[in-house]
C-alpha positions as CSV (number, residue, x, y, z in Angstrom):
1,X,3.9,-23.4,2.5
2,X,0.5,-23.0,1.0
3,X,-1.1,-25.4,3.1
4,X,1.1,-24.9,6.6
5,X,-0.2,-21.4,6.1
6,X,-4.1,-22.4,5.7
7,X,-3.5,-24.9,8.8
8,X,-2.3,-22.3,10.7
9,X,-5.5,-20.2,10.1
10,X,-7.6,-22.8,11.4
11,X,-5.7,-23.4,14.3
12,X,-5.9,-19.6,15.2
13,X,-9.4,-19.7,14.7
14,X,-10.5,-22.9,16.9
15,X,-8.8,-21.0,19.6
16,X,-11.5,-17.9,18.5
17,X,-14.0,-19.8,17.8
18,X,-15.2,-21.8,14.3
19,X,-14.3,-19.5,11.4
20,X,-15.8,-20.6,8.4
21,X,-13.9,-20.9,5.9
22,X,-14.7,-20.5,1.8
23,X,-12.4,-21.7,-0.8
24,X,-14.2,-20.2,-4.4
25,X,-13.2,-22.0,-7.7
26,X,-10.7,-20.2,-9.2
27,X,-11.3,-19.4,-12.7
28,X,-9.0,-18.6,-15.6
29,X,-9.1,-14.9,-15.9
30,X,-5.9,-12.8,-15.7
31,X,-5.2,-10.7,-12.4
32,X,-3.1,-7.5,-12.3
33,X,-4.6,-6.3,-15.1
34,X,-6.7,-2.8,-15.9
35,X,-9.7,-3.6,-17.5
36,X,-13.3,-2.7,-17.1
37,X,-15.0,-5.7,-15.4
38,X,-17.9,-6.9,-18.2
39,X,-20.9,-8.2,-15.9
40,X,-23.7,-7.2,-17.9
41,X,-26.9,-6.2,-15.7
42,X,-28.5,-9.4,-15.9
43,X,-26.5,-11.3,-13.9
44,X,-26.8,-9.1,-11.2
45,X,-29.3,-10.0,-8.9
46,X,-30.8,-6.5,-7.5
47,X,-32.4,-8.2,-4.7
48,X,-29.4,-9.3,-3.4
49,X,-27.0,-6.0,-4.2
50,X,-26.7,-5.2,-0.7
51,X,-27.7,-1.6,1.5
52,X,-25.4,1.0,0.2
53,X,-23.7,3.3,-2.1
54,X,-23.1,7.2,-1.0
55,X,-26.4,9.2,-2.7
56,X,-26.2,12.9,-3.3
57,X,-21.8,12.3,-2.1
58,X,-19.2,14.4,-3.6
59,X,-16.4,13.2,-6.4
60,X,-13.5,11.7,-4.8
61,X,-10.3,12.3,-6.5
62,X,-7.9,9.7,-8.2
63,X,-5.5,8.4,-5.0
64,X,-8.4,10.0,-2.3
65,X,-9.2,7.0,-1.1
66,X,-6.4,4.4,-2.6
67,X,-7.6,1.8,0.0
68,X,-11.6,1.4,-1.3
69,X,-12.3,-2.1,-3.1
70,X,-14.6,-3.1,-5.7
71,X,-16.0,-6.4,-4.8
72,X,-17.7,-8.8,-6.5
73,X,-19.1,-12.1,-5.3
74,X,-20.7,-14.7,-7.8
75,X,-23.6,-16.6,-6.1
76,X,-24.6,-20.5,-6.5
77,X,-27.4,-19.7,-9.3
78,X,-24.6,-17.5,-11.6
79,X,-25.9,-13.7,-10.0
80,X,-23.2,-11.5,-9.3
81,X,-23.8,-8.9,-6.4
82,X,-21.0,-6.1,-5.7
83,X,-20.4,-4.3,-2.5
84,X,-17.2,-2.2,-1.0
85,X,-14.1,-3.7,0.5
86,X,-11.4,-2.4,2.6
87,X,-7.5,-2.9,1.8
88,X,-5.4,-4.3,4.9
89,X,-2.4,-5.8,3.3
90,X,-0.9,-6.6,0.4
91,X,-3.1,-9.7,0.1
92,X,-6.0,-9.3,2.3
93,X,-9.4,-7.0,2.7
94,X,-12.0,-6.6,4.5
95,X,-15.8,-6.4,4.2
96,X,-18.8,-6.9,5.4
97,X,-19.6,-11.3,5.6
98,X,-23.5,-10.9,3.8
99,X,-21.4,-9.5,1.0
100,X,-19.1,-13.2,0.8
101,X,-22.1,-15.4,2.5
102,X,-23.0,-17.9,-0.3
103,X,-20.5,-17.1,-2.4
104,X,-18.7,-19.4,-5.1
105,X,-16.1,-17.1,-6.5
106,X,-15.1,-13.3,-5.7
107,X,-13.4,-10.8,-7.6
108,X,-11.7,-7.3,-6.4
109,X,-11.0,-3.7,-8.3
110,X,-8.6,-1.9,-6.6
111,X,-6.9,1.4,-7.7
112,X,-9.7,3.4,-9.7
113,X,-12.5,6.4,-8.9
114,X,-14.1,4.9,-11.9
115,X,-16.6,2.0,-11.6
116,X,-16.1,-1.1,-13.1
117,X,-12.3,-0.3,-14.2
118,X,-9.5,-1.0,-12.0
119,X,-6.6,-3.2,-11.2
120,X,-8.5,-6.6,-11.2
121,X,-7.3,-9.4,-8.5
122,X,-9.5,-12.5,-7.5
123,X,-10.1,-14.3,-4.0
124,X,-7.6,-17.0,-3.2
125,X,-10.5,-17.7,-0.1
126,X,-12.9,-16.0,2.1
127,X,-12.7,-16.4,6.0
128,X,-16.2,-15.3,7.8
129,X,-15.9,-14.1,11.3
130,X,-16.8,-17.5,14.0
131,X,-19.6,-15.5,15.4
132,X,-21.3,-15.0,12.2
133,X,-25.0,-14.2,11.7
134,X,-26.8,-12.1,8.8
135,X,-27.3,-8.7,9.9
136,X,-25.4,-9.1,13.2
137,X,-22.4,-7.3,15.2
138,X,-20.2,-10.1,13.8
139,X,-20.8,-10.1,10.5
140,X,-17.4,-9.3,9.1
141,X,-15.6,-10.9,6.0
142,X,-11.9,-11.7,5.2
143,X,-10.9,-12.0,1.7
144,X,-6.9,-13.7,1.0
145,X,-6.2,-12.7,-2.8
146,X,-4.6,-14.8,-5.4
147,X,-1.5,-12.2,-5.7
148,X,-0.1,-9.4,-3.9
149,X,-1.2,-6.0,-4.8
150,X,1.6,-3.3,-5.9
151,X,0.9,-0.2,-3.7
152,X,1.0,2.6,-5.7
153,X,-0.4,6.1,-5.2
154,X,-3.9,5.1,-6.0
155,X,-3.5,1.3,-3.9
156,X,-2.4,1.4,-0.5
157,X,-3.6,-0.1,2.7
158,X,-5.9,1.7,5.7
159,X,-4.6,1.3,9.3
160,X,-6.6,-0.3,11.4
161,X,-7.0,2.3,14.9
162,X,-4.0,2.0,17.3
163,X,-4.7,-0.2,20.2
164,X,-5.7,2.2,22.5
165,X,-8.8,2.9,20.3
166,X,-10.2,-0.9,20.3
167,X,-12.7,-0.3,23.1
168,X,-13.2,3.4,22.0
169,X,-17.0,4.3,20.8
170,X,-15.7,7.4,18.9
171,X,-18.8,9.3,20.1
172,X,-19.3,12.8,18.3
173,X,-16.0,11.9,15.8
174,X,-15.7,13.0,12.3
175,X,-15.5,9.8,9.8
176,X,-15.0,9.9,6.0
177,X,-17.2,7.3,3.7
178,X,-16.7,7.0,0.0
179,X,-18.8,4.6,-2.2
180,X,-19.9,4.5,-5.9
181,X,-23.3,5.8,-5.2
182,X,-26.7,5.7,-6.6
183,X,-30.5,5.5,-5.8
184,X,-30.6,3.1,-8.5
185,X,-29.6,-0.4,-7.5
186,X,-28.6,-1.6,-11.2
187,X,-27.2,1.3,-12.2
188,X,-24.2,2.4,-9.9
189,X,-23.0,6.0,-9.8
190,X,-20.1,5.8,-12.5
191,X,-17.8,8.2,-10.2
192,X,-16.8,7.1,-6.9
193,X,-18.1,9.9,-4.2
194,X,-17.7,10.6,-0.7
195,X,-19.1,12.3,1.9
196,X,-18.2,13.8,5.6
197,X,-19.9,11.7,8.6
198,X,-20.1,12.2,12.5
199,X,-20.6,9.3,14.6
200,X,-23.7,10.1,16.8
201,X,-23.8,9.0,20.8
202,X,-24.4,5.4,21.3
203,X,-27.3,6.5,23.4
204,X,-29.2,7.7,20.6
205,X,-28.2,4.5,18.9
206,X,-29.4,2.0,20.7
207,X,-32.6,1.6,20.2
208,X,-32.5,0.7,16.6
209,X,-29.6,-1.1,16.8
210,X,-29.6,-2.7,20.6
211,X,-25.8,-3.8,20.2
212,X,-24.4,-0.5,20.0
213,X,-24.8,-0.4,23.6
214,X,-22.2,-2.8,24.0
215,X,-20.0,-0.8,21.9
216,X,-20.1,-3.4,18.6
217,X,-22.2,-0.9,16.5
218,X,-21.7,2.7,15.5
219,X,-24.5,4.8,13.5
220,X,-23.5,8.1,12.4
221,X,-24.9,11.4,10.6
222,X,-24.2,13.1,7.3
223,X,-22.4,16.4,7.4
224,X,-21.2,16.6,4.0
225,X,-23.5,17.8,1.1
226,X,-26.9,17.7,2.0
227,X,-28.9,14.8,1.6
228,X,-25.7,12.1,1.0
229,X,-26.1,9.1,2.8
230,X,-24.4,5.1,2.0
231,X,-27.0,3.2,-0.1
232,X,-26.9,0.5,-2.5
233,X,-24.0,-1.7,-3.3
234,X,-21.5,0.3,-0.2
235,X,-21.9,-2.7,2.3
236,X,-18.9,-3.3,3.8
237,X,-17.6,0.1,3.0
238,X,-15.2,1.9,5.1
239,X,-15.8,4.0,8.1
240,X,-12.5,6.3,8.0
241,X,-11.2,8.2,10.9
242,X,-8.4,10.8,10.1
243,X,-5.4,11.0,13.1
244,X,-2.5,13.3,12.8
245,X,-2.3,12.9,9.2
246,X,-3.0,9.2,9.2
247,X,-6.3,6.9,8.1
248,X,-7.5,4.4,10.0
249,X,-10.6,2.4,9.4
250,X,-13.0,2.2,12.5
251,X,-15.8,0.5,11.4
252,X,-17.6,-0.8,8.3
253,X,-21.1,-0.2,6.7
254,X,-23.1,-2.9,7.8
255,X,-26.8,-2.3,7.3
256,X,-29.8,1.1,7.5
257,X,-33.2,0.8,9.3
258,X,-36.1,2.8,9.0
259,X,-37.1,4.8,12.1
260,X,-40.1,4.9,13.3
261,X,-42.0,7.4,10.6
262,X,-39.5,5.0,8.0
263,X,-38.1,7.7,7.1
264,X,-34.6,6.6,6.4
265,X,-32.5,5.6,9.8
266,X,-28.9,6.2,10.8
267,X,-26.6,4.3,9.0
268,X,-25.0,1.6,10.9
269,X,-21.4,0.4,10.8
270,X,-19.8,-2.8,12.9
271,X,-17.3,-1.3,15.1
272,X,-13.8,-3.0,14.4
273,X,-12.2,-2.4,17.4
274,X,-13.7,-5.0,19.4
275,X,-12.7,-7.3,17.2
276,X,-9.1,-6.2,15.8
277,X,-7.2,-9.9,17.8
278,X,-9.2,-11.8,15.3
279,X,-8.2,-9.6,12.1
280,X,-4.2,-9.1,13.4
281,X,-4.6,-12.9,14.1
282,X,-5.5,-13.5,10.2
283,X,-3.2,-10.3,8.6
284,X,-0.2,-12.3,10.3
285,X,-0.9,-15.5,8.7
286,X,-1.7,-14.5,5.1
């Protein structure tokens, strides 16, 4: 069943394009259990801990935002980098593909507001969007766990935006983005945080990133406390859109540039929409 499923995958994506597909080694660790993850500092690489964590965000509550993941990827030379992750299903999330790019083995934390601890569940595989390029409008990650989760009231899935919104540019729309944040790449905010974001027009957009103007990149501003922004270790972090009483994610942190004076730049998230066929296409086979 294993394998028809995996064949079935490919299939879907030849018709999309070439997915590429990532099998990690699975090691011998338990899943499903609450532990605080032991990576000591060393192993992670800061270079490679990747644009984000909300700075200056407020404390998110236990159950606030019960679909954020923890995720860790272990690189070829033994580093470890961690960035956010999205749950879809009871098997699948999603992130941005830098964060799986290279990868060898990755593992999730679901369920906690407290970094490092958390219901612990590794990759089965990783399935990068066909279109893939670092630092592009494609650069989206899927990750198929080893085990289902068990929703509870701090696990639970985010909607992706009805169909109607796929081709929607949410211009001027409050978003919500939580992250455990810090100015300090090695040494994460222990609290996970959030802050309040509007998405700006893609006019003003697109000229630091030149494929919002084709509706595959959002950037937004902060209007939560004053100076929080995504920084280090939030890539692939959600972009959250409340709709009568219901969360969807619309986009997910991708990558900053500086503006002109480099003075710190808009953050930019890839707009799901446009590419919700290839996600439903993958949710349905997992």
């Amino acid at each position: 069943m294993v394998l028809l499923k995996f064949l079935l995958i490919v299939l879907i994506n030849v018709a999309l394009g070439t997915a590429t597909v990532i099998e990690p080694n699975i090691s011998s660790w338990d899943s499903h259990n609450v532990v605080n993850l032991e990576i000591s500092d060393r192993q992670i690489d800061e270079r490679a801990i990747l644009d984000a964590q909300v700075v200056n965000g407020a404390p998110a509550n236990p159950g606030d935002f019960p679909w954020h993941v923890l995720l860790y990827t272990r690189r070829r030379d033994d580093s470890w980098i961690f960035c956010a992750a999205n749950l879809l299903s009871r098997n699948t999330v999603i992130t941005d593909a830098t964060c799986l790019n290279g990868g060898t083995e990755v593992r999730t934390l679901l369920g906690s507001t407290i970094f490092n601890r958390g219901v612990v569940i590794q990759g089965r595989r990783f399935i990068l969007h066909p279109r893939f390029r670092p630092n592009n409008e494609f650069s989206i990650g899927m990750v198929q766990l080893i085990d289902n989760v068990n929703f509870s009231q701090s696990i639970r899935p985010i909607l992706l935006v009805p169909q109607a919104f796929e081709a929607f540019a949410f211009e001027n729309h409050i978003m919500r983005f939580a992250g455990f944040g810090s100015r300090t790449p090695s040494q994460p905010n222990n609290n996970l945080l959030w802050t309040i974001l509007r998405i700006l027009p893609l006019s003003i957009c697109a000229e630091l990133y030149p494929s919002s103007a084709r509706n595959l990149f959002l950037c937004t501003e902060n209007l939560g406390q004053a100076g929080a922004h995504p920084g280090y270790g939030d890539q692939g972090g959600g972009l959250i859109w409340r709709q009568n009483n219901l969360y969807h994610i619309v986009g997910i942190f991708s990558r900053v540039v500086n503006t002109r004076d480099l003075s710190y730049g808009p953050p930019g998230f890839i707009n799901l929409g446009p590419h919700q066929r290839w996600i439903t296409s993958l949710l349905s086979q997992a």
